[in-house]
C-alpha positions as CSV (number, residue, x, y, z in Angstrom):
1,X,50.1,-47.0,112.1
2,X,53.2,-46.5,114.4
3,X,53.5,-42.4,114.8
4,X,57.3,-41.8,115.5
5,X,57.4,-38.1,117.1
6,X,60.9,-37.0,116.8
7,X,62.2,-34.2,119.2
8,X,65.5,-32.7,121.0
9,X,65.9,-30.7,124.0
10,X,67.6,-27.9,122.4
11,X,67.8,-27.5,118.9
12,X,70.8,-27.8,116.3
13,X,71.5,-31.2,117.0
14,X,69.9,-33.4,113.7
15,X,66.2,-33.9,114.9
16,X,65.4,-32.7,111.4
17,X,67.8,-34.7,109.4
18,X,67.3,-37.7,111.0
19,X,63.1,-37.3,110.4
20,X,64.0,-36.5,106.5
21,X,66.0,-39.4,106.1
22,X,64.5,-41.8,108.2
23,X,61.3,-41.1,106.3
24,X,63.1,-42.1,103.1
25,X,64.6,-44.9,104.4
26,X,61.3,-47.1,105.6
27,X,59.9,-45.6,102.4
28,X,62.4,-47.3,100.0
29,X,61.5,-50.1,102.3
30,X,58.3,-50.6,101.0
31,X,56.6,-48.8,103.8
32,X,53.7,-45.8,103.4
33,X,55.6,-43.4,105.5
34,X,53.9,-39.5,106.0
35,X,56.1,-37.0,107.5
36,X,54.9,-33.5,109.2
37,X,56.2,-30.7,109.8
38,X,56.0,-29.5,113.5
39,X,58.2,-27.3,114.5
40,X,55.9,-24.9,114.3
41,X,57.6,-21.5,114.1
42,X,60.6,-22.3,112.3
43,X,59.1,-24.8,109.9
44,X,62.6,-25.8,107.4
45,X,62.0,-29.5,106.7
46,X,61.0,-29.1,103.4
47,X,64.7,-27.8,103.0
48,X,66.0,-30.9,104.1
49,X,64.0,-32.6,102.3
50,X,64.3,-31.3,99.3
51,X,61.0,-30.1,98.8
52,X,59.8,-26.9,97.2
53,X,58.1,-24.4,99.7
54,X,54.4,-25.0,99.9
55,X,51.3,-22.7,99.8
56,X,49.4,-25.3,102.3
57,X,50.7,-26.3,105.3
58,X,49.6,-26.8,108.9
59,X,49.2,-23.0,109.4
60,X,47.2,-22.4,106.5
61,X,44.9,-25.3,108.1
62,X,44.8,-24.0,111.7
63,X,43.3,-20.7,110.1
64,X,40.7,-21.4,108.2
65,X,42.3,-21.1,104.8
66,X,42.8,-25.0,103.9
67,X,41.3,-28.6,104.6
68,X,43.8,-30.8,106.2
69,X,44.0,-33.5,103.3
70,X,44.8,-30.8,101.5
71,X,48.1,-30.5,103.2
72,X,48.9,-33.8,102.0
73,X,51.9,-33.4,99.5
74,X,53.5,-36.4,97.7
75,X,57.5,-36.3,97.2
76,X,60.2,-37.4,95.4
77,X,60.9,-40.2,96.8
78,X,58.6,-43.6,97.0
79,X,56.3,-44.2,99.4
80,X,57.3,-41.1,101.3
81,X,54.1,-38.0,101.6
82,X,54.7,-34.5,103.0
83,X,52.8,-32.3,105.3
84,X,54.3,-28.6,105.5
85,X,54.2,-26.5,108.6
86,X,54.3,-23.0,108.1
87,X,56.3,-21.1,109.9
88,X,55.3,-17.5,108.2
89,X,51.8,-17.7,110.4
90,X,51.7,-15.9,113.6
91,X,51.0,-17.3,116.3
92,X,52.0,-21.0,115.1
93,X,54.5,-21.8,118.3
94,X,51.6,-21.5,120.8
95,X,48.5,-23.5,119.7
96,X,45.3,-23.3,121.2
97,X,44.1,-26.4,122.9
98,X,41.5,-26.8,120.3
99,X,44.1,-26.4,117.5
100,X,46.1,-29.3,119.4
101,X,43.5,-31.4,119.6
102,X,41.9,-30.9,115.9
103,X,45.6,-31.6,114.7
104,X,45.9,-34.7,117.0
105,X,42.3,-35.8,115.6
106,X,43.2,-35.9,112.0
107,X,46.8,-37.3,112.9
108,X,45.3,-40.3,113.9
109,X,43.0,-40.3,110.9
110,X,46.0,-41.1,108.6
111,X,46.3,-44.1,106.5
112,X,50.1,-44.9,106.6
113,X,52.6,-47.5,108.0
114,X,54.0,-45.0,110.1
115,X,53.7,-41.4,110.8
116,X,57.2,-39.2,111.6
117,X,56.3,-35.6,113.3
118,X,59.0,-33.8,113.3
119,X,58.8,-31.5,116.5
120,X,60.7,-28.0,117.6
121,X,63.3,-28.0,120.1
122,X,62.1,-27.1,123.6
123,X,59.2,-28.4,126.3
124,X,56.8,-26.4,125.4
125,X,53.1,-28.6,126.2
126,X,52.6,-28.4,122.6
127,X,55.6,-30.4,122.0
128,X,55.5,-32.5,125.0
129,X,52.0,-33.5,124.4
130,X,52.5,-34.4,120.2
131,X,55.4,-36.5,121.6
132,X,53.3,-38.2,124.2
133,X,50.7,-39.2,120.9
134,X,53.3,-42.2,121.3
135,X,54.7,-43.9,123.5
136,X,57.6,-44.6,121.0
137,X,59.2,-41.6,120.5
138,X,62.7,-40.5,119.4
139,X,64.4,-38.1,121.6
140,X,67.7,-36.6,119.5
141,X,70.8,-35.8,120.7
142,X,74.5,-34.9,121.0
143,X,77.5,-35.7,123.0
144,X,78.1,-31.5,124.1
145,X,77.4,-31.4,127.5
146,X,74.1,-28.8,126.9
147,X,72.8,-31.1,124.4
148,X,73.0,-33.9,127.1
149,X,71.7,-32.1,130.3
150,X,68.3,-30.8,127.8
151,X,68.0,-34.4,125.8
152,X,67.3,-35.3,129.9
153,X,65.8,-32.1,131.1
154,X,63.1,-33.0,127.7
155,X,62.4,-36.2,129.1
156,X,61.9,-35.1,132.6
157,X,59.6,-32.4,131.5
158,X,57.6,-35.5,129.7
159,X,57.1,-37.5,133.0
160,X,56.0,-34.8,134.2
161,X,53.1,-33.8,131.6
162,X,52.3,-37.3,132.1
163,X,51.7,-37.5,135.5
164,X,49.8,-34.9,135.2
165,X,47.7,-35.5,132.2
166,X,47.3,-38.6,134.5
167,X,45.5,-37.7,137.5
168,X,42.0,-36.6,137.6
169,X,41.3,-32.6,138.7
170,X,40.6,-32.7,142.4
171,X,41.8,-36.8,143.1
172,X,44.0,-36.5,145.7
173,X,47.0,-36.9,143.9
174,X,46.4,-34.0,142.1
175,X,45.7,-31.8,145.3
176,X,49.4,-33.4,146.4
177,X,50.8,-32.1,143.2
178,X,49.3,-28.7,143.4
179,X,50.9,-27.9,147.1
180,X,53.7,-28.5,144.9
181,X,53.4,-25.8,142.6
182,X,54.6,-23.6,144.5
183,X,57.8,-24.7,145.4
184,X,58.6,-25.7,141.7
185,X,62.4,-25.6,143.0
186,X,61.9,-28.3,145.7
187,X,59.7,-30.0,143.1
188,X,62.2,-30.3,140.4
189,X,64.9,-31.7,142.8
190,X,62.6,-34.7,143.5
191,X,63.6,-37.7,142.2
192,X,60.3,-39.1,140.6
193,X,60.5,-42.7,142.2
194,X,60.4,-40.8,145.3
195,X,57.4,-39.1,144.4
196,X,55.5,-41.7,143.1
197,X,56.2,-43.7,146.5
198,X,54.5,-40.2,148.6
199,X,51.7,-40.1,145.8
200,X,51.4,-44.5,146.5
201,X,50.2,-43.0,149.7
202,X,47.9,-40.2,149.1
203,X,46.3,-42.0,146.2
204,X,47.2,-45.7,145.4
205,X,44.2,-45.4,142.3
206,X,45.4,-43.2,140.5
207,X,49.1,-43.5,141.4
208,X,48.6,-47.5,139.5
209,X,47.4,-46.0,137.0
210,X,50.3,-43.5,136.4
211,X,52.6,-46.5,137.1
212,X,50.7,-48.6,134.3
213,X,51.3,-45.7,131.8
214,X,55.0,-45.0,132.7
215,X,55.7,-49.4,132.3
216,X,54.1,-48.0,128.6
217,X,56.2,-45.7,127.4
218,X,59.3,-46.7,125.8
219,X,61.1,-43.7,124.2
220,X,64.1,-44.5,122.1
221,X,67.6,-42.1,122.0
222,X,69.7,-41.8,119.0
223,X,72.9,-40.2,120.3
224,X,73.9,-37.9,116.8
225,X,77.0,-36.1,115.6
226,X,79.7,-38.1,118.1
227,X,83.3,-37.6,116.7
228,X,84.8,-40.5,119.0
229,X,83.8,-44.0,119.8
230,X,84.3,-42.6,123.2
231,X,81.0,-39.9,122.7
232,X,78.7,-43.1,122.5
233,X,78.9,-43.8,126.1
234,X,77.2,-40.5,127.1
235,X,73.7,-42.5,125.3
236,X,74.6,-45.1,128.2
237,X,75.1,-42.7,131.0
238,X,71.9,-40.7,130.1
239,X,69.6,-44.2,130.3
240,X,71.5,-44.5,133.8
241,X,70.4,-41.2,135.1
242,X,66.5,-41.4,133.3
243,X,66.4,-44.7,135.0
244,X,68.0,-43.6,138.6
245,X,66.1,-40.3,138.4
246,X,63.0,-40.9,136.5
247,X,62.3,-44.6,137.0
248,X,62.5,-44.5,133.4
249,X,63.9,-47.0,130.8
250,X,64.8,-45.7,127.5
251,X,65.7,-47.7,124.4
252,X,69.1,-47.1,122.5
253,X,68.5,-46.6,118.8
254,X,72.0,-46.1,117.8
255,X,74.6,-43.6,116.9
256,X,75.1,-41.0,114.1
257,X,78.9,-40.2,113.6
258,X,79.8,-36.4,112.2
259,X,80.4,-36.7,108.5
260,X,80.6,-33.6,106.4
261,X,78.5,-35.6,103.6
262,X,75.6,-34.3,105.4
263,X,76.8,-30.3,104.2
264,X,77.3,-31.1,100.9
265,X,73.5,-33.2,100.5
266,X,72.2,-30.1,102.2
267,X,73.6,-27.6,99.9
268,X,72.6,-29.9,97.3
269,X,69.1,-30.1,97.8
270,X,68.9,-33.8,99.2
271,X,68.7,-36.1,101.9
272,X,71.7,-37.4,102.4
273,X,70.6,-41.4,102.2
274,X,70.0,-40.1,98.8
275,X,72.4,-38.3,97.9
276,X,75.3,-40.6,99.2
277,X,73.6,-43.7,100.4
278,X,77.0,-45.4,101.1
279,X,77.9,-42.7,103.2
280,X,78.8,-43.5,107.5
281,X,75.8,-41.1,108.3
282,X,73.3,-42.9,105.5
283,X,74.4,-46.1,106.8
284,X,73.8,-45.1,110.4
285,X,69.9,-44.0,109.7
286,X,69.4,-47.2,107.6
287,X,70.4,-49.5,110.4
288,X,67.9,-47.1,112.9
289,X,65.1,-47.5,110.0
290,X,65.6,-51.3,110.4
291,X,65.6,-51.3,114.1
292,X,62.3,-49.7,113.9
293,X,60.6,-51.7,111.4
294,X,61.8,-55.0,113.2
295,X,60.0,-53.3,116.8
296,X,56.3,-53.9,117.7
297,X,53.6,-51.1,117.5
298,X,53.0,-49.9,120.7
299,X,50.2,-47.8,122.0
300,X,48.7,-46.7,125.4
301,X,46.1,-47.9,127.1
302,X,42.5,-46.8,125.4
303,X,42.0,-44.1,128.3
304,X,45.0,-42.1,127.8
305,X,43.0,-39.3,124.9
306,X,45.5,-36.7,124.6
307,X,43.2,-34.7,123.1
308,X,41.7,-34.7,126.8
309,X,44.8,-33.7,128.3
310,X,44.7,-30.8,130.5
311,X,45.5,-27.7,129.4
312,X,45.9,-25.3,132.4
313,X,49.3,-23.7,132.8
314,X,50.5,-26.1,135.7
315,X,53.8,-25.6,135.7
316,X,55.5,-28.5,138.1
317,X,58.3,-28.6,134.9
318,X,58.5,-24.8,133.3
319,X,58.0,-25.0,129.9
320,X,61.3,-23.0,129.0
321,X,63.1,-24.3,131.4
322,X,65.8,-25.0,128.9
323,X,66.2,-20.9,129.7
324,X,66.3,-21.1,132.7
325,X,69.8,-20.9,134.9
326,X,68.5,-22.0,138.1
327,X,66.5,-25.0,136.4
328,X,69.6,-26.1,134.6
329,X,71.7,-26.4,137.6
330,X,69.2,-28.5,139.2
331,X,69.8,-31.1,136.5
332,X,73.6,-30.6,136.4
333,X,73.8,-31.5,139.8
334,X,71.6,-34.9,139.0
335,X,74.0,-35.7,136.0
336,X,77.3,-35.0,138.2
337,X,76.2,-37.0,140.9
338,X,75.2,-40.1,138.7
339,X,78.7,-40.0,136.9
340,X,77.0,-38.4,134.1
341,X,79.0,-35.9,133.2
342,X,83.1,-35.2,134.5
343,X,84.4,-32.5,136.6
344,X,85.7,-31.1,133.2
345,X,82.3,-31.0,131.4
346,X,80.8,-29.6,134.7
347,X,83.7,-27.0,134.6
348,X,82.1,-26.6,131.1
349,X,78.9,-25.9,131.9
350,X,79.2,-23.2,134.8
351,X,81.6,-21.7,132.1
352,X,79.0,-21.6,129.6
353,X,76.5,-20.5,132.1
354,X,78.2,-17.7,133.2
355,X,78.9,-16.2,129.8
356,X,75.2,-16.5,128.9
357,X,74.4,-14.4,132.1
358,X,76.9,-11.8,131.3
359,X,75.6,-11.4,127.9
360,X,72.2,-10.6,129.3
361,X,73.7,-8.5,132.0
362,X,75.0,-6.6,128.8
363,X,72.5,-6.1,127.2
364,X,70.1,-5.5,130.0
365,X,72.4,-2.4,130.6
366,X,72.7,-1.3,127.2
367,X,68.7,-1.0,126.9
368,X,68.8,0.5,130.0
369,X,71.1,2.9,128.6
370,X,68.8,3.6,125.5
371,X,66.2,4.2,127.8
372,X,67.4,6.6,129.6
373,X,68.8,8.3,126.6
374,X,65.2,8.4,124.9
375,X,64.1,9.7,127.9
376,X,65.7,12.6,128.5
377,X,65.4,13.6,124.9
378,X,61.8,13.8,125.4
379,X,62.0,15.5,128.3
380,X,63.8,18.0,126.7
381,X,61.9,19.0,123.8
């Protein structure tokens, strides 16, 4: 079974859409195709799907109230099974490492031809460790210049969680990393071939290892929603900085033109390969559903358990970083000086950046206010 995770940096840019359809698509290929539901907190793929909301889902599991073949819903459409996530149970966005690892356990269990798990937006270790289940995951997105710098900041985070998930507690590569910790600044402005050429040094073991794993992993980008042939090359420039940057080689899926035929399927009900298979963005996801049928199951080595993974909060990538204005910057500055991005798009950015801090200046003010309002009133009385 080849388990597809699908995720995005930030979210709003199709991760969804292309798990629905691409589930479809390898199942009216013949294929057994079973697609989850993970994005856990603001579980909506069944509306994209076209399914009907379900009593049973992945919450109702991780509490107790329902055995996980229960969850386990057939569709529609041939070949294709659905497993629901939930999003109305507290709690869902921040699993316990024992309610990672019993979902990763029965994951595995599945009898299918492949496995999509569609994940929420963000680097949350939830999210980076269900997309490290493979080391053929999709990473989704978009030719804006914040869907770029957090489709890169995602992967980054995932080297990271590697590395770490890597190196034994106490091995000496592991000491190096946790001096690091406390300068996650200076951390995050290393350039990971760098760092892996100090932690050669320190620990040659476990640093081949690491190495081994990293020649393993081959995620794939699908560059969505481009309005210009011209949008395309940003898939290009974001391999150039993942390799320059991260000593990382990513595979090019393909590209998903805008096409308002997705607006109409959705208010419809359907998936889009359904409801207009002719359609550019149909014909787009049926040539990615080829790509991956035609590519060879691939899997790490037998030691790599992520249900072993560590689960302290070791924060050497910060997990909502995507929030985070100093982080960002760090990766703007890596983009602008591979060519990544223009002077205009980096124009762009500070713009954006700025606004965003205003905003919370604002409202950080107007609480403030309130407070101090409240306050008085009390004291009063």
């Amino acid at each position: 079974m080849q388990i597809i995770p699908i995720a995005s940096g930030k979210g709003g840019v199709g991760k969804s859409l292309l798990s629905a359809n691409l589930a479809i698509a390898l199942g009216q290929a013949g294929k057994k195709v079973i697609i989850a539901d993970l994005d856990l907190g603001s579980s909506n793929l069944h509306l994209v799907i076209g399914q009907p909301a379900s009593k049973t889902g992945i919450g109702t599991f991780l509490t107790g109230q329902s055995k996980f073949e229960d969850l386990i819903q057939p569709t529609d459409y041939e070949n294709v099974s659905f497993i629901a996530g939930d999003s109305e149970i507290p709690g869902l966005t921040s699993l316990k490492a024992s309610q990672k690892n019993e979902l990763i356990k029965n994951f595995t269990k599945l009898d299918a031809d492949y496995l999509i798990l569609d994940l929420g937006a963000g680097t949350h270790l939830t999210i980076l460790d269900m997309f490290l289940l493979s080391p053929q995951g999709i990473v989704v997105t978009a030719p804006t210049v914040t869907a770029t710098l957090n489709g890169y900041l995602f992967l980054k985070n995932i080297v990271f969680r590697m590395m770490y998930n890597t190196f034994r507690k106490n091995s000496p590569a592991y000491k190096y990393l946790e001096t690091l910790k406390t300068d996650s600044a200076s951390l995050q402005r290393l350039y990971i071939p760098k760092l892996i050429e100090t932690l050669d040094q320190k620990d040659p073991e476990s640093t081949s290892l690491f190495k081994k794993r990293m020649s393993e992993f081959h995620p794939r980008l699908v560059m969505n929603m481009i309005d210009d042939p011209k949008d395309a090359e940003k898939a290009a420039k974001i391999r150039h900085s993942c390799q320059q940057y991260l000593g990382l080689d990513i595979e090019h899926l393909g590209v998903i033109y805008r096409d308002s035929m997705q607006d109409k399927a959705l208010s419809s009900r359907l998936p889009v390969v359904i409801y207009k298979p002719q359609s550019i963005i149909s014909q787009a996801i049926y040539r990615i559903a080829e790509k991956i049928m035609q590519s060879e199951t691939l899997t790490f080595d037998d030691d790599y358990d992520m249900t072993k993974a560590a689960d302290t909060s070791f924060e050497i990538a910060a997990e909502e970083a995507t929030d985070d204005f100093s982080q960002k910057m760090m990766y703007v500055e890596e983009l602008a000086g591979s060519g990544a991005l223009t002077t205009g798009e980096l124009a762009e950015v500070l713009k954006q950046q700025q606004y965003e801090i205003t905003q919370l200046r604002n409202e950080n003010n107007l609480l403030k206010k309130k407070l101090l309002e409240a306050a008085a009133k009390g004291f009063k009385v």
